[in-house]
C-alpha positions in Angstrom: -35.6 -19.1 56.4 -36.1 -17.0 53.5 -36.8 -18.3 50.0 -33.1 -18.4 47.6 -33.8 -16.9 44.6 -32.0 -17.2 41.6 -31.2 -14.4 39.6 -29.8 -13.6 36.0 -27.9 -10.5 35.3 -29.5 -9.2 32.1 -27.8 -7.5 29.0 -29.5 -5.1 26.9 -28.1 -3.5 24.3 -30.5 -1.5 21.5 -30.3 1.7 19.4 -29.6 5.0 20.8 -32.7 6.3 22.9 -34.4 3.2 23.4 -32.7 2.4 26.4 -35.5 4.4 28.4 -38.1 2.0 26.9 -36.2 -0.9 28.3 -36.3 0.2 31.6 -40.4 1.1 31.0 -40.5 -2.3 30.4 -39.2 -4.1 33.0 -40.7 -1.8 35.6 -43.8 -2.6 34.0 -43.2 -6.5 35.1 -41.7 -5.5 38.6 -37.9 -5.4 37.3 -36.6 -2.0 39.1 -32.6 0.0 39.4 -31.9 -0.7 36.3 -28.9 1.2 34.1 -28.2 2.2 30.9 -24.7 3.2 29.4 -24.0 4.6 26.0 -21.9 2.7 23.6 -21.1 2.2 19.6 -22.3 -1.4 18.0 -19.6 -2.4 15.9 -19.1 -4.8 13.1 -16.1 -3.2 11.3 -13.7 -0.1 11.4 -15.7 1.6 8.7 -19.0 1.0 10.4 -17.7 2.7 13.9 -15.9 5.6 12.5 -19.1 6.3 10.9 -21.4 5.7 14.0 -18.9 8.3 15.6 -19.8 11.1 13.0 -23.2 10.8 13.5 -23.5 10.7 16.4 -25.5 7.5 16.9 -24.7 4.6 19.4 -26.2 2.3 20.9 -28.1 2.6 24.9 -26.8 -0.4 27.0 -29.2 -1.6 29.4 -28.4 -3.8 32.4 -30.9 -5.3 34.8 -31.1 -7.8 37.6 -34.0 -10.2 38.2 -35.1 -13.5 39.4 -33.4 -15.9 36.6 -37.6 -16.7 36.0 -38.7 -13.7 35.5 -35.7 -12.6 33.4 -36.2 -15.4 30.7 -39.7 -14.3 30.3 -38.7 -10.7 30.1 -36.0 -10.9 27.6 -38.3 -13.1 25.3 -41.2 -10.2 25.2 -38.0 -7.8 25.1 -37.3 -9.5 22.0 -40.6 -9.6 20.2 -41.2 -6.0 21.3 -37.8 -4.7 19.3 -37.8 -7.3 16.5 -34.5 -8.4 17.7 -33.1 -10.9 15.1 -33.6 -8.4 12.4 -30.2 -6.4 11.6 -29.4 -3.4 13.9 -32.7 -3.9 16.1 -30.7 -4.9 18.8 -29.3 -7.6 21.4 -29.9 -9.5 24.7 -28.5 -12.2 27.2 -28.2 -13.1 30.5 -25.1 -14.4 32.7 -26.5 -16.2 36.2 -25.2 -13.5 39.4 -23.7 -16.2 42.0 -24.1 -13.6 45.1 -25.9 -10.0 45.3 -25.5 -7.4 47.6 -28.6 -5.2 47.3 -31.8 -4.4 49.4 -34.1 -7.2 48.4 -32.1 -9.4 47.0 -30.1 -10.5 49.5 -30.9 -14.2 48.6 -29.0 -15.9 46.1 -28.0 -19.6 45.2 -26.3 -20.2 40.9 -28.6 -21.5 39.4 -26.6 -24.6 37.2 -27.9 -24.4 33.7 -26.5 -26.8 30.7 -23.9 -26.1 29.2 -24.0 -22.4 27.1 -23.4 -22.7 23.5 -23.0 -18.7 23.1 -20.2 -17.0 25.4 -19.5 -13.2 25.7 -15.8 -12.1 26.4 -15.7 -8.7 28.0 -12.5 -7.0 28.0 -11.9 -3.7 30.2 -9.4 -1.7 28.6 -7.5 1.7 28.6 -9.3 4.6 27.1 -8.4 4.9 23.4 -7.7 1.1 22.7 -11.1 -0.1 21.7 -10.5 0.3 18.2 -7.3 -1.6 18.0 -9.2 -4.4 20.4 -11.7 -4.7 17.9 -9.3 -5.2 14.9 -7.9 -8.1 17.1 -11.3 -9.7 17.7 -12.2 -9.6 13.7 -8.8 -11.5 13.1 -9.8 -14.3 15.0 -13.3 -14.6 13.9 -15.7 -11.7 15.6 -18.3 -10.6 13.3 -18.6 -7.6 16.0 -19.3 -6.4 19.0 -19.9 -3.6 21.1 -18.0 -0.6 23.1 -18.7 1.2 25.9 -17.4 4.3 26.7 -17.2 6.9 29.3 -17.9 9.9 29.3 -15.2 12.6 28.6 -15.8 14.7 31.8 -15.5 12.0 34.1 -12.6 12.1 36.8 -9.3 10.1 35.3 -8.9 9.0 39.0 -11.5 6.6 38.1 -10.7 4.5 35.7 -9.2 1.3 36.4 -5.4 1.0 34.9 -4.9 4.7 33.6 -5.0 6.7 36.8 -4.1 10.4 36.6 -2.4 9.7 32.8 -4.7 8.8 29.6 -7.9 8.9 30.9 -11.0 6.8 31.2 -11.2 2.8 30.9 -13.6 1.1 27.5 -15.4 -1.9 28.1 -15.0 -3.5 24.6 -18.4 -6.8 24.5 -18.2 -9.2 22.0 -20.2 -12.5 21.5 -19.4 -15.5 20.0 -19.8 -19.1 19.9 -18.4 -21.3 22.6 -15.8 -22.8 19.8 -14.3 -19.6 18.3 -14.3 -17.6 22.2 -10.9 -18.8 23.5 -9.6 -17.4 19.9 -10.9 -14.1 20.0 -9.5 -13.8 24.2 -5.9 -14.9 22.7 -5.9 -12.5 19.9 -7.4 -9.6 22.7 -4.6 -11.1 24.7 -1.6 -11.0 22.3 -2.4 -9.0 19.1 -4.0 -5.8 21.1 -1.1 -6.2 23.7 -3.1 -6.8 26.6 -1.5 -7.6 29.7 -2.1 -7.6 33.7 -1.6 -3.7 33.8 -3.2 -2.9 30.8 -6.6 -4.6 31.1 -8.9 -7.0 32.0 -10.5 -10.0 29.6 -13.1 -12.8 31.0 -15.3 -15.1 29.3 -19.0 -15.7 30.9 -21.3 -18.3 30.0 -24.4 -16.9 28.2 -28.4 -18.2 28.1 -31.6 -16.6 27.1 -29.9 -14.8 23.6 -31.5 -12.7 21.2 -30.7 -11.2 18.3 -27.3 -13.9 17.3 -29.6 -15.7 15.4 -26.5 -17.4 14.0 -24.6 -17.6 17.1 -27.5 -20.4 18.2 -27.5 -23.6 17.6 
């Protein structure tokens, strides 16, 4: 029988145009199909609106690979950007519990100890990423990240606004395990999240970079 592998979903995230040496990167150590997404690192309302005028962002890279292979790559990742300096740029991992893609057909979780760090991702309607955000300060986010569509792309496809207001956001924010149920009930209650409105989960996070602060 074929070898189980255990593989690690990989997050990304680094200034605008960098994304493209990510991928570089990890094709360089045999780490192929991966994707990169635009989005706006946040800290605070001032901070985004002015990211907005000018245009910068932030190139959101995802990646799948042995969980092996992706510790070592995310290490040299972070050396190779200088993450833990301010604004160089983030990266974790989440374990993938099943696959379906040519190759990596394989799969068995991987049970790793208990994850200090946690990132809550919430899916969202189009336009409510700011107000999500304001939420997630309150109950003790120093920031996070948003991803958003863009504005050509078929309403049809977005999750909870179909045919009315428009593409979903993917609002990312990390924190430590203690202060993460917190940040999901203010997400839930304060941004007036519910079952039709959106979608928030909390995942388990190893292999971090650049939350220096986050770490024990």
């Amino acid at each position: 029988m074929p070898k189980k592998l255990e593989l690690d979903h990989m997050t990304i995230i680094v200034p605008k145009g960098q994304g493209e040496e990510v991928l570089k990167l990890a094709k360089q150590k045999g780490i192929a199909n991966g994707t990169i997404s635009k989005g706006l690192g946040t800290a605070n309302k001032e901070l985004l609106k002015e990211l907005k005028e000018k245009g910068l962002g932030r190139d959101f890279v995802s990646l799948i690979a042995s969980t092996d292979l992706a510790e070592i790559f995310l290490k040299e990742i972070a050396e190779h950007f200088g993450f833990g300096k301010p604004g160089r740029g983030i990266a974790y991992s989440v374990n993938v519990n099943d696959v379906y893609a040519p190759g990596l057909s394989h799969v068995r979780q991987k049970n790793h100890e208990a994850s200090d760090v946690q990132v809550i991702t919430a899916i969202i309607r189009h336009g409510s990423a700011e107000t999500v955000m304001n939420a997630a300060r309150s109950a003790g986010a120093t920031g996070g990240t948003i991803l958003e569509n863009e504005a050509d792309i078929n309403p049809d496809a977005s999750l909870f606004s179909k045919g009315t207001e428009g593409n979903d956001e993917i609002v990312l924010v990390i924190a430590s395990k203690e202060t993460a149920p917190a940040i999901m009930d203010a997400l839930i209650n304060s941004a007036g999240i519910d079952p039709t409105t959106g979608v928030i989960y909390i995942q388990d996070v190893h292999f971090v970079y650049g939350l220096k602060k986050l770490i024990k």
